[in-house]
TORKOL-4160 file (C-alpha; in steps of 0.2 Angstrom, whole numbers, padded with zeros to 4 digits, m for minus):
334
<pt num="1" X="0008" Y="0110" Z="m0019"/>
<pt num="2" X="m0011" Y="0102" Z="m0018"/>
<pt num="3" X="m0012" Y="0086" Z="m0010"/>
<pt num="4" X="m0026" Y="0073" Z="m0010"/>
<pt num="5" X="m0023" Y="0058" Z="m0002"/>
<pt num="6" X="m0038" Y="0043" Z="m0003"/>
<pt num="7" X="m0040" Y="0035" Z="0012"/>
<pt num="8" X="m0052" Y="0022" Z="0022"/>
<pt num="9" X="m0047" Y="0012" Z="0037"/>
<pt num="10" X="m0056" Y="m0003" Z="0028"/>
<pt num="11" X="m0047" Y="m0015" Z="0014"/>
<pt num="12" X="m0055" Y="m0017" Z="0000"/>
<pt num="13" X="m0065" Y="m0001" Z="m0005"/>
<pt num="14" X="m0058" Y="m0001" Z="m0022"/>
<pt num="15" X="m0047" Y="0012" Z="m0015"/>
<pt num="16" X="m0033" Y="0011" Z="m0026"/>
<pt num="17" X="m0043" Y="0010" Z="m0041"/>
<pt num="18" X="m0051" Y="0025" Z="m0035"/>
<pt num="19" X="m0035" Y="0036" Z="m0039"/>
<pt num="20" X="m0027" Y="0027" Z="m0053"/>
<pt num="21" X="m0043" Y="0032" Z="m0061"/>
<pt num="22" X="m0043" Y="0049" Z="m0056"/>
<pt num="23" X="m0027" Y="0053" Z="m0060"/>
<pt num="24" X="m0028" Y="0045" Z="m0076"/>
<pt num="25" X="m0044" Y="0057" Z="m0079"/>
<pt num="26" X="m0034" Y="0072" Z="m0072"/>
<pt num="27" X="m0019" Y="0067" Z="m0085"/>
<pt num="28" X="m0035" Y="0066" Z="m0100"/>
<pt num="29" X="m0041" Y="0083" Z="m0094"/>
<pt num="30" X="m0022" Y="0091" Z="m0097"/>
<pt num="31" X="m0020" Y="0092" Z="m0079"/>
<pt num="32" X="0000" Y="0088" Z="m0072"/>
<pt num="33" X="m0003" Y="0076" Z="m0060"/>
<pt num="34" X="0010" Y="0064" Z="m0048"/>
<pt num="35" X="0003" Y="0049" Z="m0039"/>
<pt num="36" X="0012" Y="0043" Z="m0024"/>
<pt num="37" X="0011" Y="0026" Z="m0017"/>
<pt num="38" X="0014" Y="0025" Z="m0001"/>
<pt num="39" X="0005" Y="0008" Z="0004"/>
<pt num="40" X="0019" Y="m0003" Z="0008"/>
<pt num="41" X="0010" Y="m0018" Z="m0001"/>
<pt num="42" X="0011" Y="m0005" Z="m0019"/>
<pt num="43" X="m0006" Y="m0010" Z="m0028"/>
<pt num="44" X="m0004" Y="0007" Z="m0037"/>
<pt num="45" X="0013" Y="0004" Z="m0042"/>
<pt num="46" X="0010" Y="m0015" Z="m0051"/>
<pt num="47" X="m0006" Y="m0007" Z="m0057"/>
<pt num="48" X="0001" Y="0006" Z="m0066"/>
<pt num="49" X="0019" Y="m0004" Z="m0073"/>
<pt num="50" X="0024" Y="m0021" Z="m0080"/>
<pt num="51" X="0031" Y="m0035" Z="m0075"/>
<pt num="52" X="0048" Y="m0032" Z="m0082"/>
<pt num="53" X="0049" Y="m0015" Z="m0076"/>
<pt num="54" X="0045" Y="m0017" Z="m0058"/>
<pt num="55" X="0058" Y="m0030" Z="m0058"/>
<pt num="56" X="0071" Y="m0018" Z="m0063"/>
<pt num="57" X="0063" Y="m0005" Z="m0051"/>
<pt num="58" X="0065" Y="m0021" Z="m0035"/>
<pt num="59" X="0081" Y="m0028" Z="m0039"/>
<pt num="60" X="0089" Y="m0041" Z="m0025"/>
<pt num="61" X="0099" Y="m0026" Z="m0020"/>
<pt num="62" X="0095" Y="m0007" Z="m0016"/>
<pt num="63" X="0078" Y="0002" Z="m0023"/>
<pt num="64" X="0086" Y="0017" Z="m0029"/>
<pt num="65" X="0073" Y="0022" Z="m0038"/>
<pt num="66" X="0057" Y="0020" Z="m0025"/>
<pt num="67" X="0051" Y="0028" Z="m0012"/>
<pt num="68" X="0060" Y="0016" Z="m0002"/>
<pt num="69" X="0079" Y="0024" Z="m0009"/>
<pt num="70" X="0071" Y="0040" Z="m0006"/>
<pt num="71" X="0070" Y="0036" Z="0014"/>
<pt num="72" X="0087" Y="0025" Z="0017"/>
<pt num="73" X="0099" Y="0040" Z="0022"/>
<pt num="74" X="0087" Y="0045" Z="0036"/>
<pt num="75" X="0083" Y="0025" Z="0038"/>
<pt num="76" X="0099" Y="0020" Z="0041"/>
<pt num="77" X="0104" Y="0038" Z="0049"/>
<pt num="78" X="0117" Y="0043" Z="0037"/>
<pt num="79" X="0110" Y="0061" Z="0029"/>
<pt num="80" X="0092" Y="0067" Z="0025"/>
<pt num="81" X="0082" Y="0061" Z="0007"/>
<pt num="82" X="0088" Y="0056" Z="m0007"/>
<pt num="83" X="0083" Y="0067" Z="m0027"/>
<pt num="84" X="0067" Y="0059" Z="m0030"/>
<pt num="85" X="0062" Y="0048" Z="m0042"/>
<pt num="86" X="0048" Y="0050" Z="m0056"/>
<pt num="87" X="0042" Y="0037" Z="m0066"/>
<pt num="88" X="0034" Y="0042" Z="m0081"/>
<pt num="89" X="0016" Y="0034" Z="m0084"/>
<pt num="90" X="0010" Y="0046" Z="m0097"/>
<pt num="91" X="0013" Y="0066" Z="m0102"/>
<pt num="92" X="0006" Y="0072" Z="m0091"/>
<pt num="93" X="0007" Y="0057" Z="m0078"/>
<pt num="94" X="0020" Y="0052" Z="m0065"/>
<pt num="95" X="0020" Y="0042" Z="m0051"/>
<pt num="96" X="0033" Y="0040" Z="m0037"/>
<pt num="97" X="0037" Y="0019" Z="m0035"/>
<pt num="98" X="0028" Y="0011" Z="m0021"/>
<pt num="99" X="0040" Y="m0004" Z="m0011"/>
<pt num="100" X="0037" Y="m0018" Z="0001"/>
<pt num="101" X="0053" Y="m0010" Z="0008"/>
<pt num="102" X="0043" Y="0004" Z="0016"/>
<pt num="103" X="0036" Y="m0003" Z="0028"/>
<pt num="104" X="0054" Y="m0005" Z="0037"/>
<pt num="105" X="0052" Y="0016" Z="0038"/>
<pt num="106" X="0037" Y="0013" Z="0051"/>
<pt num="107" X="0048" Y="0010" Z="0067"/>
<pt num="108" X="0058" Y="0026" Z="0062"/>
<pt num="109" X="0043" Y="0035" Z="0060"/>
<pt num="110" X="0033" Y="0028" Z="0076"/>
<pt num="111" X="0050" Y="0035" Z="0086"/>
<pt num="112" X="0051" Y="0051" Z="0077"/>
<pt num="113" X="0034" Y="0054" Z="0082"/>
<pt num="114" X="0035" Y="0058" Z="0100"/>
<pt num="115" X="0053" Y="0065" Z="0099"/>
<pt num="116" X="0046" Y="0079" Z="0089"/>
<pt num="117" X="0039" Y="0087" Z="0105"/>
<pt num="118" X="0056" Y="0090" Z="0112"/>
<pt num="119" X="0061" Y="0097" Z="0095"/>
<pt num="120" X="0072" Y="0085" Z="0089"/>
<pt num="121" X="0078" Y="0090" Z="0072"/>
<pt num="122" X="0082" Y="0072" Z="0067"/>
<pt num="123" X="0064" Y="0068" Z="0071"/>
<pt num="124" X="0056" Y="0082" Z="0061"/>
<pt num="125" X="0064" Y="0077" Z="0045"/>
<pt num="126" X="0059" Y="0058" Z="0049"/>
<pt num="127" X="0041" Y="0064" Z="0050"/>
<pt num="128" X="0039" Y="0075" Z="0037"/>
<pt num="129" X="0049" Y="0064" Z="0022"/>
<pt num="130" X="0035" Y="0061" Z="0014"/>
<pt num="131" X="0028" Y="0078" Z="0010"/>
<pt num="132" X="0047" Y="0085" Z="0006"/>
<pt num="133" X="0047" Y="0070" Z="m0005"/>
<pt num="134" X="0030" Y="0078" Z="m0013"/>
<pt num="135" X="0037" Y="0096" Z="m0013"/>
<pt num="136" X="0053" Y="0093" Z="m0021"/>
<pt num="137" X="0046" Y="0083" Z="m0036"/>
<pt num="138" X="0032" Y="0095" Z="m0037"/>
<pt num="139" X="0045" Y="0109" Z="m0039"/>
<pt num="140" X="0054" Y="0100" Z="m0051"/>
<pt num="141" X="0041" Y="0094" Z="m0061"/>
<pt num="142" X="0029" Y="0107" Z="m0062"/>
<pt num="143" X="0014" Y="0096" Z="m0057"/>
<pt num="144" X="m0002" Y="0104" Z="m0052"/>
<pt num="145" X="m0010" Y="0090" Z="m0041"/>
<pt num="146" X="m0004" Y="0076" Z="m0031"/>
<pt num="147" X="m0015" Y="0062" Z="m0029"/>
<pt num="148" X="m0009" Y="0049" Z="m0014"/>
<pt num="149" X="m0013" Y="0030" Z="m0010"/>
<pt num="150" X="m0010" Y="0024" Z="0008"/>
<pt num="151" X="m0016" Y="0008" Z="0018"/>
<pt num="152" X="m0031" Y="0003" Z="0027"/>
<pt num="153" X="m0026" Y="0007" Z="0046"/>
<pt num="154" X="m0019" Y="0020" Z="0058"/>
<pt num="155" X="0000" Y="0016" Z="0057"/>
<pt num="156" X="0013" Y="0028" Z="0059"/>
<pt num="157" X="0015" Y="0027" Z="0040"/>
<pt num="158" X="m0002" Y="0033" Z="0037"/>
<pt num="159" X="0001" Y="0047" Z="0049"/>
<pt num="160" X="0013" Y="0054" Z="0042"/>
<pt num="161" X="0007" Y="0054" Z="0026"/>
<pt num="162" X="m0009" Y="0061" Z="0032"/>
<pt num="163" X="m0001" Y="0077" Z="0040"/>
<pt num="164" X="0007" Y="0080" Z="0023"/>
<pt num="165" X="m0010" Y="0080" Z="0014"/>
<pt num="166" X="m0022" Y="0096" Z="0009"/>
<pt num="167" X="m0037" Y="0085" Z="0009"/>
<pt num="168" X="m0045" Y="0067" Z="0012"/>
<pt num="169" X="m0056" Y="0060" Z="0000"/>
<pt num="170" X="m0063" Y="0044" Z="0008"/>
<pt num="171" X="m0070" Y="0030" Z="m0002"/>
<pt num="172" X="m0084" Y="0020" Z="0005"/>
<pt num="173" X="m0093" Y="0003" Z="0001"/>
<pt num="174" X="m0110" Y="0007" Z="0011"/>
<pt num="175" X="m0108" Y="m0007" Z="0026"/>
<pt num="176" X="m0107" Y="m0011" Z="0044"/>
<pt num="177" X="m0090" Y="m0009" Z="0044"/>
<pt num="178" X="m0087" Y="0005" Z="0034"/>
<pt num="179" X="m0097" Y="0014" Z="0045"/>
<pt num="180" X="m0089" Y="0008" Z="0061"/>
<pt num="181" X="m0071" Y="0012" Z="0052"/>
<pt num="182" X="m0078" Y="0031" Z="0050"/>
<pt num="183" X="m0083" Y="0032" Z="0067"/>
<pt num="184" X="m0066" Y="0030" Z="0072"/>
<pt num="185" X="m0055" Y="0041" Z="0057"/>
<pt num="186" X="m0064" Y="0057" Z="0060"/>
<pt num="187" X="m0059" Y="0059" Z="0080"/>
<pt num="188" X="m0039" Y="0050" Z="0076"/>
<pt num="189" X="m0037" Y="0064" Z="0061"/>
<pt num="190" X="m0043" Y="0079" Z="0071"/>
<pt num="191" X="m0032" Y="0073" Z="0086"/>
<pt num="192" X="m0015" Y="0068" Z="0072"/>
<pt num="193" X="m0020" Y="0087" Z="0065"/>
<pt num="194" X="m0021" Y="0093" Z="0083"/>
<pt num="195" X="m0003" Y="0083" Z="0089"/>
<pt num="196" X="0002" Y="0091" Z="0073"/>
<pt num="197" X="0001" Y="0109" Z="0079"/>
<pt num="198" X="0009" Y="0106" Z="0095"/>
<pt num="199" X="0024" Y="0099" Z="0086"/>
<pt num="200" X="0025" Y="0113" Z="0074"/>
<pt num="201" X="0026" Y="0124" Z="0090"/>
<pt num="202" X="0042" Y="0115" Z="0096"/>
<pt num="203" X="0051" Y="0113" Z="0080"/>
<pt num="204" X="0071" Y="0120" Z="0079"/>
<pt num="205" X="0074" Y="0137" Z="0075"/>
<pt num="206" X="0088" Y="0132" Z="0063"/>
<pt num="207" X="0076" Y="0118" Z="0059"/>
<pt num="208" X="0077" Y="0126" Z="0038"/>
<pt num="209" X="0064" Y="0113" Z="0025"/>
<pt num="210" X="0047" Y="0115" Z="0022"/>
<pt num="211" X="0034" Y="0109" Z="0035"/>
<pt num="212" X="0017" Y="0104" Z="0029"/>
<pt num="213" X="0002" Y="0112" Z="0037"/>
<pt num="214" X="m0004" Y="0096" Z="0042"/>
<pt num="215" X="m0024" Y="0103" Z="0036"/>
<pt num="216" X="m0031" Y="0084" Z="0032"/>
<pt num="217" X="m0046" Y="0092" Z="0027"/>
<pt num="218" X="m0061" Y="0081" Z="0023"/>
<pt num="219" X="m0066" Y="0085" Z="0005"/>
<pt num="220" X="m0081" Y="0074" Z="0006"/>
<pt num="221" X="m0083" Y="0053" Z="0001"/>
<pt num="222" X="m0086" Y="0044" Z="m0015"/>
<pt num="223" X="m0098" Y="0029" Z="m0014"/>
<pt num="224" X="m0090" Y="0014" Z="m0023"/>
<pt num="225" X="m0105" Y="0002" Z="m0027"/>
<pt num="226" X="m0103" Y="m0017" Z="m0024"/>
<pt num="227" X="m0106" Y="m0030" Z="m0037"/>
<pt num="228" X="m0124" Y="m0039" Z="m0035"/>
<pt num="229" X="m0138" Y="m0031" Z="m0043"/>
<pt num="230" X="m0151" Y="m0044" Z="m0035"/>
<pt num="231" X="m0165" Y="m0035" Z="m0026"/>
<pt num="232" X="m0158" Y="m0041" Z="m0009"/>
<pt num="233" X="m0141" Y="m0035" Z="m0013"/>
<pt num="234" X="m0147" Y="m0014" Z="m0019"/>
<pt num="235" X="m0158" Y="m0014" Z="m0004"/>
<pt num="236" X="m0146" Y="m0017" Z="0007"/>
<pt num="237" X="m0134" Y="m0005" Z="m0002"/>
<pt num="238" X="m0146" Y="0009" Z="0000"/>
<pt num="239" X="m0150" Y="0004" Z="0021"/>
<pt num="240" X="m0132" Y="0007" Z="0023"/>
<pt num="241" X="m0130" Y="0023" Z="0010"/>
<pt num="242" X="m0144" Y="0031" Z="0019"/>
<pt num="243" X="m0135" Y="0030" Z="0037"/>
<pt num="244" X="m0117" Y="0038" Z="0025"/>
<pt num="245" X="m0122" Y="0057" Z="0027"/>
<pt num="246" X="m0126" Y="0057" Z="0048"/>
<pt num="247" X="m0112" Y="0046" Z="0052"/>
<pt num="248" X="m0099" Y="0055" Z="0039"/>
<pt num="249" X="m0103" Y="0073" Z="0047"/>
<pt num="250" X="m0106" Y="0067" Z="0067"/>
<pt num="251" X="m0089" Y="0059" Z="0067"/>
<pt num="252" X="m0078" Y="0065" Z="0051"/>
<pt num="253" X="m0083" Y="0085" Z="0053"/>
<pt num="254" X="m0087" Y="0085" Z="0071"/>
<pt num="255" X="m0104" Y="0091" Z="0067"/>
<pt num="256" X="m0120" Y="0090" Z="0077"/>
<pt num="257" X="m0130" Y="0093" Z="0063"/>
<pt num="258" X="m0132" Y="0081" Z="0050"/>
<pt num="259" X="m0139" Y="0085" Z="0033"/>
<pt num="260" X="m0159" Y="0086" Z="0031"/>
<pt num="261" X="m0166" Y="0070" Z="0026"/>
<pt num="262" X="m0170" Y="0068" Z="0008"/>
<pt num="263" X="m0159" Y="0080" Z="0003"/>
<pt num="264" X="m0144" Y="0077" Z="m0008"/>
<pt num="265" X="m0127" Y="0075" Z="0005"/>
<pt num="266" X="m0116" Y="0090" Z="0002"/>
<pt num="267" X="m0101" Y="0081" Z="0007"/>
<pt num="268" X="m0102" Y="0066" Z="m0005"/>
<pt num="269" X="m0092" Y="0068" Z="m0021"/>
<pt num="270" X="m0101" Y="0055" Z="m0031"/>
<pt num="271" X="m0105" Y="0037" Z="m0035"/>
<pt num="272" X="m0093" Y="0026" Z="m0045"/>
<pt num="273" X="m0103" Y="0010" Z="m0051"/>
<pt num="274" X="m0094" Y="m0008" Z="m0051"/>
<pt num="275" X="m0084" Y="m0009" Z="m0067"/>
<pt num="276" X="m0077" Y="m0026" Z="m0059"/>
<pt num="277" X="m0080" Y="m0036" Z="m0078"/>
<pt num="278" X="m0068" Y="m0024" Z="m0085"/>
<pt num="279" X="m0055" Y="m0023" Z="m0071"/>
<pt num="280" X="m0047" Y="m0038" Z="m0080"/>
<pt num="281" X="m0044" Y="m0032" Z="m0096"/>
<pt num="282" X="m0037" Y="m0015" Z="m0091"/>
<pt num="283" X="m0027" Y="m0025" Z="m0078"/>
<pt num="284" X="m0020" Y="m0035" Z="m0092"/>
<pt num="285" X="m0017" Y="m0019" Z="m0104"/>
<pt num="286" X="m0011" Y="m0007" Z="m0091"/>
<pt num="287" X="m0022" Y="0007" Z="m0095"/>
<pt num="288" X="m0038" Y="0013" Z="m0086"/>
<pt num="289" X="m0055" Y="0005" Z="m0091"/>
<pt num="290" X="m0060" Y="0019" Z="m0098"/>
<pt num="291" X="m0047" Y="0019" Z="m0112"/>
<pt num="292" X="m0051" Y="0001" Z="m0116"/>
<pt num="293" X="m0053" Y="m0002" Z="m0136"/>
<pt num="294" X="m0060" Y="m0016" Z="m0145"/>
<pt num="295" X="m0043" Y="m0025" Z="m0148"/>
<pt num="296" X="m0043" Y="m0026" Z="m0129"/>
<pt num="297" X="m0059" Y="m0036" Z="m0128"/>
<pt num="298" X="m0070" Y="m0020" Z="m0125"/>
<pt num="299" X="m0083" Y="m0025" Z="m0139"/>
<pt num="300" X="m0102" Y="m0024" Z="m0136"/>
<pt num="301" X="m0109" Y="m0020" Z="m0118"/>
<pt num="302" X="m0091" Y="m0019" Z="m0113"/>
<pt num="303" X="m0089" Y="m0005" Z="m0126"/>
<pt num="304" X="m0105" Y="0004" Z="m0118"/>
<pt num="305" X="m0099" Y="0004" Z="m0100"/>
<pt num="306" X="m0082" Y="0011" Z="m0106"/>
<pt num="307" X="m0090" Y="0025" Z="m0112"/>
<pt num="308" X="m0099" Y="0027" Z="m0096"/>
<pt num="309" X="m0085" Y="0023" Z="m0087"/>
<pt num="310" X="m0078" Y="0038" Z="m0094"/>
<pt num="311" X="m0093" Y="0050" Z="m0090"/>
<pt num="312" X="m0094" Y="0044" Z="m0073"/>
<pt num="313" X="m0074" Y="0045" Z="m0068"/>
<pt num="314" X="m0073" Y="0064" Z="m0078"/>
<pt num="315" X="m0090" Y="0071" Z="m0069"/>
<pt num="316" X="m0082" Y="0064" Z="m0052"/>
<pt num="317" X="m0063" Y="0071" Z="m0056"/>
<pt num="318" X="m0069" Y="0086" Z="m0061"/>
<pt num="319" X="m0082" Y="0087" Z="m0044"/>
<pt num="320" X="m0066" Y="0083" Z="m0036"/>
<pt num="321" X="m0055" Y="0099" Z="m0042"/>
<pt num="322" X="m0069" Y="0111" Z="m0037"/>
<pt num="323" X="m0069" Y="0105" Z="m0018"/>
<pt num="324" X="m0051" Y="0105" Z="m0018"/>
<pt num="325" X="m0043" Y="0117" Z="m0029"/>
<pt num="326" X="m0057" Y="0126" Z="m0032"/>
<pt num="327" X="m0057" Y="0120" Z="m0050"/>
<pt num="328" X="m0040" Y="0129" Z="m0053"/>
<pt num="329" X="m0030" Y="0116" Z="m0060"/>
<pt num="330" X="m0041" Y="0111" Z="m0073"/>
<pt num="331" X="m0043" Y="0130" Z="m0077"/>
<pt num="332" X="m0024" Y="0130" Z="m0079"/>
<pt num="333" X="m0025" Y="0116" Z="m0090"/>
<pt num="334" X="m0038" Y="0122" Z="m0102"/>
């Protein structure tokens, strides 16, 4: 199972735009691929399914069919995780149901943490649900790559979630804050990977599910360009992009040597522009912009930038499979 999971501490990167589209790529390039929502406010989740559907999904009673059912026997202590749930987006697409309701896990989770240490067995299947989640769809499904969304902060949700990831790709919106926000996820993921370790040490003997590694290794960041293309607003894009590449490798690698000026940054990815006049109408028709048609309103310069949208989300999906499958899924799929 390869994991990917998108993360920045910072709200309202285009995050979760980020991976819908990269999933959707990796589903147009034949490529299996599950996308799991585990931000409890779901933006993946209403983005990828209607109205009617997510109703049905969030009824006034139980969520059987979210991530949330998954969790309620070790919630509510009576047994261990429920037979996942897959939604079916497209063929080659599935997604596991974000919840509101998931954010009642983090209590369990934030207790489960420190009880790991004394090798508590109830407290290592709390912690690692989420990747067990992952494996046990994965096995059943026969997806190649699982692509995750989670929320802007350190919570114990995100923990968890983070220890069950391969890779981090993080998306960044060149600013003060963003750079501020990396300065504190490189030293919190290498002491959660470190934490991790020590746990795995001290789990049960009888202890009998798969553990994940807990690796959370950086693949490298994607640049999500703001709107504003005054001469003001790309100046002061770039001030912040040129300070990216020292801050990225001081504080997210843990390396004293950042990459020689002028040169192109090995560890970003690539550059996504700002599609936000078509986020609307593939909002409305529940599709990616880059499968926009003219009967959606995609006419003119709007049909222009879906073909580039195209070009740009496939060079950056496929940029993404070499750094962290080394290409292989996409391989497979060809």
């Amino acid at each position: 199972m390869k994991t990917i999971t998108f993360f920045n501490n910072k709200s309202r990167v285009g995050k979760t735009t980020l991976v819908y589209h990269v999933a959707w790529m990796y589903a147009e390039l034949g490529v299996r691929v599950l996308i799991v929502d585990l931000d409890p406010q779901s933006n993946l989740t209403r983005m990828s399914l209607t109205e009617e559907r997510l109703a049905q999904l969030w009824p006034d009673g139980p969520h059987k069919d979210s991530i949330a059912g998954c969790l309620h026997p070790i919630l509510k202590s009576t047994g261990d995780i429920h037979l996942t749930h897959i939604e079916s987006i497209s063929a080659c697409l599935g997604l596991i149901v974000g919840d509101l309701e998931l954010s009642y896990f983090e209590d369990t989770l934030s207790e489960s943490w420190s009880k790991c240490l004394d090798g508590n067995e109830r407290a290592f299947r709390a912690t690692t649900a989420f990747y067990r989640i992952m494996d046990q769809a994965v096995k059943l499904n026969d997806y190649q790559v699982v692509l995750m969304d989670i929320g802007p902060n350190l919570g114990p949700i995100n923990r968890a979630a983070l220890i069950a990831s391969d890779h981090i790709i993080f998306p960044l919106s060149p600013g003060l804050f963003s750079l501020q926000d990396l300065k504190k996820l490189g030293p919190t993921l290498r002491d959660w990977r470190n934490a991790w370790e020590k746990r795995l040490n001290n789990k049960p003997e009888e202890l009998e599910i798969p553990l994940p590694e807990g690796r959370m290794e950086p693949a490298g960041y994607v640049l999500m360009q703001q709107s504003g293309s005054t001469d003001r607003s790309v100046k002061t894009f770039q001030k912040w992009e040129d300070q990216v590449p020292e801050v990225y490798a001081n504080n997210v690698l843990g390396s004293d040597t950042p990459p020689s000026m002028g040169a192109i940054d090995p560890n970003r990815i690539g550059l996504i522009k700002n599609y936000m006049s078509l986020m609307p109408m593939a909002q409305e028709a529940l599709k990616p912009i880059f499968h926009l048609k003219p009967a959606d309103g995609a006419i003119g310069a709007h049909a222009q930038a879906v073909e580039k949208c195209y070009t740009d989300f496939k060079t950056l999906t496929e940029a993404i499979d070499r750094r962290t499958v080394n290409g292989l899924s996409l391989q497979v799929a060809r």
